[in-house]
C-alpha positions as CSV (number, residue, x, y, z in Angstrom):
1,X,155.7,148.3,87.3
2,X,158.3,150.6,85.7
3,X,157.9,152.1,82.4
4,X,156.8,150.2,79.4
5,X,156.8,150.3,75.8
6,X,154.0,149.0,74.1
7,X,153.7,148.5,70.3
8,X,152.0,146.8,67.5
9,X,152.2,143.3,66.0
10,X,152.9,145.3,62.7
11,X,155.2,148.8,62.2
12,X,152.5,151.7,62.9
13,X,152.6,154.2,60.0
14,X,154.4,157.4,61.1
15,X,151.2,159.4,59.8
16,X,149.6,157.8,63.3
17,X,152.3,160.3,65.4
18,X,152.1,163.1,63.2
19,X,151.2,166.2,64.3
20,X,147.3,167.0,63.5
21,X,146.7,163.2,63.3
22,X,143.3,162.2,63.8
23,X,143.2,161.6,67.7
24,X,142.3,158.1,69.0
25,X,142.7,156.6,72.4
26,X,144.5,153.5,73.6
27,X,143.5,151.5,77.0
28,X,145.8,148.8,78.5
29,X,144.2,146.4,80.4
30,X,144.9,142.5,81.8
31,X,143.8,139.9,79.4
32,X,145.4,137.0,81.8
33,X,148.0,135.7,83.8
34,X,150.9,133.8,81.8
35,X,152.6,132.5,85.3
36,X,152.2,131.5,87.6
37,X,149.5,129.2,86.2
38,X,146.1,130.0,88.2
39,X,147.8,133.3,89.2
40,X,146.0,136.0,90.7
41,X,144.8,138.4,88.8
42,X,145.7,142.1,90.5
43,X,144.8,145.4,89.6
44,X,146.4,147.5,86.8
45,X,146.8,151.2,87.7
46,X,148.2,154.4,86.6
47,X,147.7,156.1,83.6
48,X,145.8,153.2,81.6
49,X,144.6,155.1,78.9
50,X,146.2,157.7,76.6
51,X,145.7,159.3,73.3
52,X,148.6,158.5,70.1
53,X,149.1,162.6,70.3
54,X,150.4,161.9,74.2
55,X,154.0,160.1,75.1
56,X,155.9,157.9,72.2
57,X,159.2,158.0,69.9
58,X,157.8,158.3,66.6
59,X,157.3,154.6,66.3
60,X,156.1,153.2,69.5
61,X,153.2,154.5,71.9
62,X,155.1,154.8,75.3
63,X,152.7,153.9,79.0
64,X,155.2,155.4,81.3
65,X,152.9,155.4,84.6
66,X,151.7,151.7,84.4
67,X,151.5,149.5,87.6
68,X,150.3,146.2,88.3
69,X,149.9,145.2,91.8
70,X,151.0,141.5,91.5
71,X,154.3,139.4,90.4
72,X,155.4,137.0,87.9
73,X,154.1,137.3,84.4
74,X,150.8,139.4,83.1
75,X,149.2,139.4,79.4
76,X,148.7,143.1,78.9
77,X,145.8,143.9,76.4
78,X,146.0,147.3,74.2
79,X,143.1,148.4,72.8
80,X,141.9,151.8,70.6
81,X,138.8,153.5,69.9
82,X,138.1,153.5,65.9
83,X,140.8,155.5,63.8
84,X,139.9,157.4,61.1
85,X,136.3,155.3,61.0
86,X,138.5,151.9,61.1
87,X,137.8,149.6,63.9
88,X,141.8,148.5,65.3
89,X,142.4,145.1,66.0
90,X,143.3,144.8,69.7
91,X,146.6,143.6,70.6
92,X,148.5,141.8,73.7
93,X,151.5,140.7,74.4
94,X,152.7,138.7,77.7
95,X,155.5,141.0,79.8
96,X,157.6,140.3,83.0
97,X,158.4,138.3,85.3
98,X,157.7,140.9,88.0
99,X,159.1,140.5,91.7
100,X,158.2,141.6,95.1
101,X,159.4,144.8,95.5
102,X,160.5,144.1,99.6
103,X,160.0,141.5,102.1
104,X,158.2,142.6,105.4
105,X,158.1,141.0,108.8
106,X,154.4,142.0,109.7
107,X,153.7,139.9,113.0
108,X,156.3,138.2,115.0
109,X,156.7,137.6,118.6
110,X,159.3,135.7,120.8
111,X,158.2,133.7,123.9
112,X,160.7,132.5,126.8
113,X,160.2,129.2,128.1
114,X,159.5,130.5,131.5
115,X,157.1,133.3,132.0
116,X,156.1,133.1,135.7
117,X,158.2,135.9,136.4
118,X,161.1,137.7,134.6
119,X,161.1,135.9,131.5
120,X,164.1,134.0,130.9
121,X,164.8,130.7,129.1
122,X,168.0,128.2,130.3
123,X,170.3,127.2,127.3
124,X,169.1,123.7,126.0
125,X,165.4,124.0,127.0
126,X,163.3,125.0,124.1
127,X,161.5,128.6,123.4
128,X,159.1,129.5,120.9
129,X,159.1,132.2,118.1
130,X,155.6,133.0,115.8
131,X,156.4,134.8,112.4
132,X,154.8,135.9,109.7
133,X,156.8,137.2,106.4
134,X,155.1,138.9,103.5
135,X,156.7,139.5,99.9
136,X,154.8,143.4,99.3
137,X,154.8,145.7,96.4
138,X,156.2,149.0,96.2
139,X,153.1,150.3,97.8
140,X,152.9,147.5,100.6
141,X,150.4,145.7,99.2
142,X,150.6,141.7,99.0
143,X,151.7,140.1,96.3
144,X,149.6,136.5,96.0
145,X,151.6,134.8,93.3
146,X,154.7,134.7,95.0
147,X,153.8,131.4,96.7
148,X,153.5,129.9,93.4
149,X,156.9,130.8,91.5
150,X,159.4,128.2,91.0
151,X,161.7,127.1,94.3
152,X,164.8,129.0,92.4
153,X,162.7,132.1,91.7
154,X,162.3,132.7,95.2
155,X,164.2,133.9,98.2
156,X,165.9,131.6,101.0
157,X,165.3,133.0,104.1
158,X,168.1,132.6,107.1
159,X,167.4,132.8,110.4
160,X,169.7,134.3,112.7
161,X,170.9,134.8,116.5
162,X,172.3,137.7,118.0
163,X,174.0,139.3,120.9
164,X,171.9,142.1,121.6
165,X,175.2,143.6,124.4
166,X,176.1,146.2,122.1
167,X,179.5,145.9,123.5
168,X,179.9,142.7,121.7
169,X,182.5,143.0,118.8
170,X,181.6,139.5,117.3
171,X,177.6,139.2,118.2
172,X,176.7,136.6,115.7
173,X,175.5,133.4,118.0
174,X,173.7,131.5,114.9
175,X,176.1,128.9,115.9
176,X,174.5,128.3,119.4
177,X,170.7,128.4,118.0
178,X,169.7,124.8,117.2
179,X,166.4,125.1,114.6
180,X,166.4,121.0,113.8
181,X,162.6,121.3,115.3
182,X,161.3,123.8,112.6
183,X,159.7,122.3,109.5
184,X,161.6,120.8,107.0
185,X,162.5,123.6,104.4
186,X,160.4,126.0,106.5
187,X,162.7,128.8,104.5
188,X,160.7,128.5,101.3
189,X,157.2,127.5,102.3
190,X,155.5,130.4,100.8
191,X,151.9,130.7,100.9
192,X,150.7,133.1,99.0
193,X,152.0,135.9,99.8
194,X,153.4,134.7,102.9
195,X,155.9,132.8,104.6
196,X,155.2,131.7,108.4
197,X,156.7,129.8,111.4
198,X,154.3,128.6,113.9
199,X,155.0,128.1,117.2
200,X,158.3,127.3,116.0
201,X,160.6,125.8,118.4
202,X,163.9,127.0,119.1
203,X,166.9,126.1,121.4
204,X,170.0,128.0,122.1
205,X,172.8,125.6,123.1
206,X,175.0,125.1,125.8
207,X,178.7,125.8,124.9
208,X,180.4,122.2,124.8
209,X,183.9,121.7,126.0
210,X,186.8,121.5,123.3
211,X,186.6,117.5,123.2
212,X,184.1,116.8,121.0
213,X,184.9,113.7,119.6
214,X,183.6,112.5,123.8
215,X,180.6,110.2,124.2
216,X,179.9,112.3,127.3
217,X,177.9,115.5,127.0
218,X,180.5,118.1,129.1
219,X,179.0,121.6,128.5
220,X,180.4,124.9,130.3
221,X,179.0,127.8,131.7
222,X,178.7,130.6,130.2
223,X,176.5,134.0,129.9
224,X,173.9,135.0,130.3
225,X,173.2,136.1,127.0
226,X,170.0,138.3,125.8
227,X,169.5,136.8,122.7
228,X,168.0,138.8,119.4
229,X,166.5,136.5,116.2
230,X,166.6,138.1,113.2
231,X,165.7,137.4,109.7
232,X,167.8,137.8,106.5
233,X,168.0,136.7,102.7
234,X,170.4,134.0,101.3
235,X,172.4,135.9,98.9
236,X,171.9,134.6,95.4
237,X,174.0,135.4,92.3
238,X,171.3,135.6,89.7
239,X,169.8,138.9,90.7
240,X,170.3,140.0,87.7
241,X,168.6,137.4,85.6
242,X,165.7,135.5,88.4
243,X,165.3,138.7,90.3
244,X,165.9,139.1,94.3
245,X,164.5,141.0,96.5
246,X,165.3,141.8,100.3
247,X,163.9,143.0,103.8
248,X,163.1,146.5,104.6
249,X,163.7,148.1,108.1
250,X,166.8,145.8,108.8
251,X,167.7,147.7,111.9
252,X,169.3,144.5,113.7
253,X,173.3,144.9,113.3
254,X,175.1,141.9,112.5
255,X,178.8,141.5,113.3
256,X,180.1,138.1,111.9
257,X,183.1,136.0,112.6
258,X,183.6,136.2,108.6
259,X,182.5,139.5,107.4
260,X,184.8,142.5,107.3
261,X,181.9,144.9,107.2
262,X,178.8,145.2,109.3
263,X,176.0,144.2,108.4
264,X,171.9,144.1,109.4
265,X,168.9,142.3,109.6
266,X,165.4,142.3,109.7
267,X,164.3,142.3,113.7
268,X,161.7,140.0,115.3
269,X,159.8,141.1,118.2
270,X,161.3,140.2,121.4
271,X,164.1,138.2,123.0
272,X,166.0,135.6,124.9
273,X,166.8,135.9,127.8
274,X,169.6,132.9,127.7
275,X,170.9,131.3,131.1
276,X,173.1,128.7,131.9
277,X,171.4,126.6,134.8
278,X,171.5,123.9,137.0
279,X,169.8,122.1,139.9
280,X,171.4,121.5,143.3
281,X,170.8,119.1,146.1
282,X,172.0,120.2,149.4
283,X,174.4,117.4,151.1
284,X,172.8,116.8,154.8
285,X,173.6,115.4,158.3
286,X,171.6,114.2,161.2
287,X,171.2,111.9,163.6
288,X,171.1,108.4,162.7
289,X,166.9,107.8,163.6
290,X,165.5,111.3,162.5
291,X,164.3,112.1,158.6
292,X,166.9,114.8,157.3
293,X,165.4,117.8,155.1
294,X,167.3,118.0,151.8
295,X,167.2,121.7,150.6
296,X,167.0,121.8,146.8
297,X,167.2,125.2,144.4
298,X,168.1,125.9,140.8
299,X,171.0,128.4,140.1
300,X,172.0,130.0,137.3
301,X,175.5,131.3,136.1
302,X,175.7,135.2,136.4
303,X,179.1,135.5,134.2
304,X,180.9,135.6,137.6
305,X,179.2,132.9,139.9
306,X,175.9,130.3,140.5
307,X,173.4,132.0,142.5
308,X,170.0,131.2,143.2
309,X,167.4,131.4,140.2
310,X,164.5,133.8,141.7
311,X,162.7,133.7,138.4
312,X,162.2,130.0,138.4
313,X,158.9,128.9,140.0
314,X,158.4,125.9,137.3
315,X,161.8,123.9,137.1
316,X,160.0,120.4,138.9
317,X,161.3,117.0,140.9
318,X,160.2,113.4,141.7
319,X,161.7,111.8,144.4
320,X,160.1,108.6,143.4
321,X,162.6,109.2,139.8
322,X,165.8,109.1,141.7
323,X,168.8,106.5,142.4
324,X,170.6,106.1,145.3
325,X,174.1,104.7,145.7
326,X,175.3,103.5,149.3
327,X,178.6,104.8,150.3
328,X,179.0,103.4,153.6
329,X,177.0,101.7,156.4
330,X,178.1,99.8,159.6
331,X,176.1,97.0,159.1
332,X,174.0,95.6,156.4
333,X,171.3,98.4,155.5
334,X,169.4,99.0,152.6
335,X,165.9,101.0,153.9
336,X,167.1,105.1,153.8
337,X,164.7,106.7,150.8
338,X,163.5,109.4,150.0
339,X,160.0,110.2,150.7
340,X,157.3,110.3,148.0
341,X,157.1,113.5,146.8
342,X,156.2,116.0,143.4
343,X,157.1,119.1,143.2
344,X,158.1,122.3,142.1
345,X,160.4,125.2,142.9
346,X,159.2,128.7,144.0
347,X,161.6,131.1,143.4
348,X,164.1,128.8,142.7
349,X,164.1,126.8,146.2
350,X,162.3,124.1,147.7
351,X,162.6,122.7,151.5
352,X,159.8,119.7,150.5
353,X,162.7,116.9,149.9
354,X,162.8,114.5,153.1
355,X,165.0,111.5,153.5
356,X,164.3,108.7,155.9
357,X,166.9,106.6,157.4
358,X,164.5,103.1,157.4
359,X,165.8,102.5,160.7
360,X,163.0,100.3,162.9
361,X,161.6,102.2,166.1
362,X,163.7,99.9,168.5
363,X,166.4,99.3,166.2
364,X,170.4,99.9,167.5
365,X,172.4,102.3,166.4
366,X,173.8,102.6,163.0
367,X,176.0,105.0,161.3
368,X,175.4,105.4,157.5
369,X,176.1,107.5,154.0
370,X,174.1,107.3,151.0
371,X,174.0,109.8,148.0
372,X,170.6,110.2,146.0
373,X,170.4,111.4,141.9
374,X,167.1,112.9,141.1
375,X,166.5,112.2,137.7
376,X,166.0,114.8,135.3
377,X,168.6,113.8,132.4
378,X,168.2,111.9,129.9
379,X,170.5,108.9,130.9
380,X,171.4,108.2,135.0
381,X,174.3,109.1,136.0
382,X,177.4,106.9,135.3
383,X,178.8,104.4,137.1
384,X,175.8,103.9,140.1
385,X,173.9,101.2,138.4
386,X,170.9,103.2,138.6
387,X,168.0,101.3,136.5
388,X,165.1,104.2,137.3
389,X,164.0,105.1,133.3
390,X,161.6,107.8,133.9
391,X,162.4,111.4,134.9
392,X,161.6,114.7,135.3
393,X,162.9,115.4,131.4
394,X,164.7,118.7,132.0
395,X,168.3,118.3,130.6
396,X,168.8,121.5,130.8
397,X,169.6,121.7,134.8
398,X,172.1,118.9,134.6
399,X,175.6,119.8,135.6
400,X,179.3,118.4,135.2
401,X,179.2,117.8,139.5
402,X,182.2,114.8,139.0
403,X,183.8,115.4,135.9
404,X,182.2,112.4,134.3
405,X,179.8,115.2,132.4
406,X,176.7,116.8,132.8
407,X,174.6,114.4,135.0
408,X,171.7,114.6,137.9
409,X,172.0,116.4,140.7
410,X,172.6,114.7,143.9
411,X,173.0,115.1,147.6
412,X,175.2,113.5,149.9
413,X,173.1,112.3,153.2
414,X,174.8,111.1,156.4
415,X,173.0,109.6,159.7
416,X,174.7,109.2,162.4
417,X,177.0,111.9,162.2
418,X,176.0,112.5,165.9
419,X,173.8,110.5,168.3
420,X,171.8,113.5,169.7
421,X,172.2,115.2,172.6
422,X,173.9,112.7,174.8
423,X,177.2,114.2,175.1
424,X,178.7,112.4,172.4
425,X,180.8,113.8,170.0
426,X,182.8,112.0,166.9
427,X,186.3,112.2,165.8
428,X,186.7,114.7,163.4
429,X,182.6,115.6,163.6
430,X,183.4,118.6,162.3
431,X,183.8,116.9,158.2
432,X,180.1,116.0,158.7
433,X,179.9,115.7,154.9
434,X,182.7,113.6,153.9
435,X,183.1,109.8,153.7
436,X,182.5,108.1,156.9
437,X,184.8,105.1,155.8
């Protein structure tokens, strides 16, 4: 509270200034809250009480050191001892509206999906962020009756990604961060004198390919990116008129796409870190009687090439979700599976897949290709007539493998590519992976 001039209902008499004036005392005090309605009360401070021969203009007594630790509107009550052996009629008067004087980020964290080692989050899978804002006085005290002033009255808050590579010229990614799973309006939801975000969930998006206007879901790698959220205040144009007030400690730089001037924001605690990721089936070979081991591993881009996701000991398969599409046989054949199993990657690989060729114990020789999808998207691939529904729901390790977009990952599995070791060798053997046909 800033300086403030308190007078009475009627002109005081100049003879109440004078010099040599009998010497009376005046207290201000809270009488009530005007708004918000049901306000909180607060505590008045400063120099509360002061006698007529202290601070004024002639005409007015002036309270110069007043502060009252809450916002919005407070009844201010003036009273005086007895003058001159007169009893004076107390006096109030309603003053304000009085606004936070910052906004403070007093608890926030940041948590990557995966923990089990570095932590690290792949773009499209969600991560969680826990913040609590609080509108404070000048001396950092909460101020209660924020939560209850009008939806205009109060700040907008925007939430914000960032490129924390400080080499970045443009590091403004709010573009990429997809908040549709916060609550509705979560920007104004005051309590009090807080605002909070709960376990909030958060994804930052895969970078789609230019045609957007494609029923297919194409995305392209890119980063990885370590990723900074930060929070900031809508700008309003009423400032002068409804008040604003704004974050302290906005250390987070902020380099738009449509600013000319750097800007900042208030940090939260934490970050990020964003990969691009996918899981791979190794293709495989055998002979045409023997189950085949099917490597599998997640990668993630590195801004130059895939390579082999260490950190992951989560990302999960079941080869009982899976479709499988028969490219060639040399008879009639339909019995090559894979074998029941559920399962999860440690340190990004996993040697647990088998495949069985179905082939009975005395039955002849047969040459045959098959490719198997492990569903983990949320549709099957295209074009296999795949009818398996359930999955392993991680979109986020799907990958554009035949330019029909981002799909399952699958394996390319040949028996028969070689008999064993009876001296026979095929035509070309050494294409092991391609089409037999």
């Amino acid at each position: 509270m800033s300086q403030i001039i308190l007078t009475a209902n009627d002109p005081l008499p100049p003879i109440f200034f004078a010099n040599g004036a009998p010497i009376t005392t005046l207290t201000a005090s809270i009488a009530g809250i005007d708004t918000p309605v049901n306000g909180h009360r607060g505590d008045l401070s400063g120099t509360v009480a002061q006698p007529n021969s202290g601070s004024h203009d002639k005409t007015a007594m002036i309270f110069n050191n007043l502060r009252w630790s809450e916002v919005g509107s407070v009844v201010l009550k003036m009273t005086a001892n007895s003058y001159l052996g007169m009893t004076v009629n107390p006096s109030q008067r309603a003053i304000g509206r009085f606004y936070p004087k910052q906004l403070v980020i007093i608890d926030s964290v940041i948590t990557n999906a995966h923990t089990e080692s570095s932590p690290f989050t792949y773009m499209d899978q969600a991560f969680t962020t826990n913040v609590t804002v609080e509108a404070q006085n000048v001396i950092g005290e909460p101020t209660f009756n924020y939560g209850k002033f009008a939806p205009q009255l109060k700040e907008t808050l925007l939430l914000t990604a960032v490129d924390l590579n400080p080499q970045t010229s443009i590091n403004d990614l709010s573009f990429r961060l997809d908040q549709v799973n916060l609550a509705n309006d979560w920007q104004q939801q005051w309590q009090q004198a807080q605002l909070t975000i709960t376990n909030g969930v958060l994804t930052f998006k895969r970078l789609p390919k230019n045609d957007t206007h494609s029923t297919v879901k194409v995305t392209t790698a890119d980063g990885p990116y370590e990723v900074g959220l930060g929070l900031s205040v809508l700008p309003r144009s009423q400032c002068s008129t409804l008040g604003c007030t704004d974050f302290i400690a906005k250390t987070l730089p902020l380099r738009g796409y449509n600013t000319s001037q750097a800007a900042s924001i208030a940090p939260l605690t934490g970050q990020v870190s964003s990969r691009y990721g996918r899981m791979v089936l190794q293709d495989v070979n055998g002979v045409f009687d023997k189950p085949l081991t099917m490597p599998l591993k997640v990668q993630y881009w590195n801004g130059e090439q895939f390579i082999i996701n260490s950190d992951d000991s989560r990302s999960r398969f079941n080869s009982q979700w899976s479709c499988k599409k028969i490219i060639y046989t040399s008879k009639p054949h339909d019995k090559a599976s894979l074998v029941a199993t559920n399962n999860s990657v440690s340190q990004g690989q996993n040697n647990s897949l088998q495949v069985l060729p179905g082939i009975g114990e005395n039955e002849a020789y047969i040459k045959q290709q098959l490719r198997f999808w492990l569903r983990i998207a949320a549709q099957p691939a295209s074009n296999i007539g795949c009818t398996e529904d359930k999955m392993a729901n991680q979109p986020w390790l799907t990958f554009n493998w035949r330019g029909v977009g981002d799909e399952d990952p699958s394996g390319l599995v040949t028996f028969g590519s070689y008999r064993g070791n009876d001296r026979i060798i095929y035509r070309a053997e050494k294409g092991l992976n391609q089409p037999i046909e």
